[in-house]
C-alpha positions as CSV (number, residue, x, y, z in Angstrom):
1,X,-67.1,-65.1,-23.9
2,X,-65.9,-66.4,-20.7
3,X,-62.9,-68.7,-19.8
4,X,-61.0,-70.4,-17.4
5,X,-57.0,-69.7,-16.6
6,X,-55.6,-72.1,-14.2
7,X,-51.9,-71.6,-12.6
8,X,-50.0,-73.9,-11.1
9,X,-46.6,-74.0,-10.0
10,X,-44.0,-73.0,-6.8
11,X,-44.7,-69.9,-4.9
12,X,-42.3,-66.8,-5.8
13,X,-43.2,-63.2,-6.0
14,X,-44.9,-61.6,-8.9
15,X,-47.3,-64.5,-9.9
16,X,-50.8,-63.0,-9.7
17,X,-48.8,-59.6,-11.1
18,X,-47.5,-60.9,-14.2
19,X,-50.8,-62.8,-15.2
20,X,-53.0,-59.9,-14.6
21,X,-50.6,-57.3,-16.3
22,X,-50.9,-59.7,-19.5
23,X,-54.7,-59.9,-19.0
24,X,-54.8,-55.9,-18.8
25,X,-52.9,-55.2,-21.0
26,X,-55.2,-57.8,-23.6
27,X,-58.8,-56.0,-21.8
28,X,-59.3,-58.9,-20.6
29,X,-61.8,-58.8,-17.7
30,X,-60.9,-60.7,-13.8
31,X,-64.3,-61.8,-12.9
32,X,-63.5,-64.2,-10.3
33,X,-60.1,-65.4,-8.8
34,X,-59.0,-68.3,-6.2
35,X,-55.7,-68.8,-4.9
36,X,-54.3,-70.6,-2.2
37,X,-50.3,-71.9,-1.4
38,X,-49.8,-75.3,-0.2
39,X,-46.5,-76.1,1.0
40,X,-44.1,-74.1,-1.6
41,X,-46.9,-74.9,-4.5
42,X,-49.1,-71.9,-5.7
43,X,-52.8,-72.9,-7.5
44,X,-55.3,-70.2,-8.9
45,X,-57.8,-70.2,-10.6
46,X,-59.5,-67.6,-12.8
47,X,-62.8,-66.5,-14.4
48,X,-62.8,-63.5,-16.9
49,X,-64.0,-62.3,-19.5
50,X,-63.0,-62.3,-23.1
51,X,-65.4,-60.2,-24.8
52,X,-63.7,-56.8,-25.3
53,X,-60.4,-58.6,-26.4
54,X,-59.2,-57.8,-29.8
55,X,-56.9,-60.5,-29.9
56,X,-57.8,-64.3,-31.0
57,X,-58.1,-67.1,-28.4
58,X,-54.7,-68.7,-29.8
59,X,-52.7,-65.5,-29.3
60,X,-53.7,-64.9,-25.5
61,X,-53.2,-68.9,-24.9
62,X,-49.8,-69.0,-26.7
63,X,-48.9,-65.5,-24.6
64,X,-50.1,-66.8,-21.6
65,X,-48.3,-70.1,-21.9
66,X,-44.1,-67.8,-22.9
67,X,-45.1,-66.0,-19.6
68,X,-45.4,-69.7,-17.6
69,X,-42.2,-71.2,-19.2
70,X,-40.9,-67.6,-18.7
71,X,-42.1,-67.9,-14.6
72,X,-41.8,-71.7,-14.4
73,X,-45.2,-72.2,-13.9
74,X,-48.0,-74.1,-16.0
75,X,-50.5,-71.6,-16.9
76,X,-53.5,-72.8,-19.8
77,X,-56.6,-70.8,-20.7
78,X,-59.9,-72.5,-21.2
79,X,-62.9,-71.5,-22.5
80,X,-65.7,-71.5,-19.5
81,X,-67.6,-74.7,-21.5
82,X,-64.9,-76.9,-22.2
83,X,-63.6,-76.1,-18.6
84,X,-67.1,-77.2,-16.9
85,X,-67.6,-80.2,-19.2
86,X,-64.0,-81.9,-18.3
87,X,-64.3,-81.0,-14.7
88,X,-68.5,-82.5,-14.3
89,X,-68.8,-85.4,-11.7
């Protein structure tokens, strides 16, 4: 399965570190990644891969989310469908 993982929040160092380690560490798979800084704001945007990930959807989400309120960032997982049907034109 693939999702979406969108962070957004200000610029400081570590940000693309943190969220990867936790992906790693979960086998979970960067397929594609975006990221730009505008102004002291930090966006990225990621595509991976779920498949070989022995924990539930839930668990990463809820993990992912600590390590935003940890980094004071908003960071939400997505599953690839859902992600392409609320962002259609």
């Amino acid at each position: 399965m693939r999702a979406v993982i969108t962070v957004i929040g200000h610029d400081k160092i570590g940000i693309i570190y943190e969220v990867s380690r936790i992906l790693a560490e979960n086998n979970i798979n960067i397929l594609d990644i975006t990221q730009t800084i505008m102004q002291d704001m930090f966006t990225m945007i990621m595509l991976v891969s779920t498949e070989k990930c022995s924990k539930s959807f839930k668990e990463i989400s809820d993990t992912l989310a600590a390590l935003g309120e940890t980094l004071g960032l908003s960071i939400r997982i997505q599953h690839e469908d859902i992600f392409n049907s609320m962002h259609r034109i």
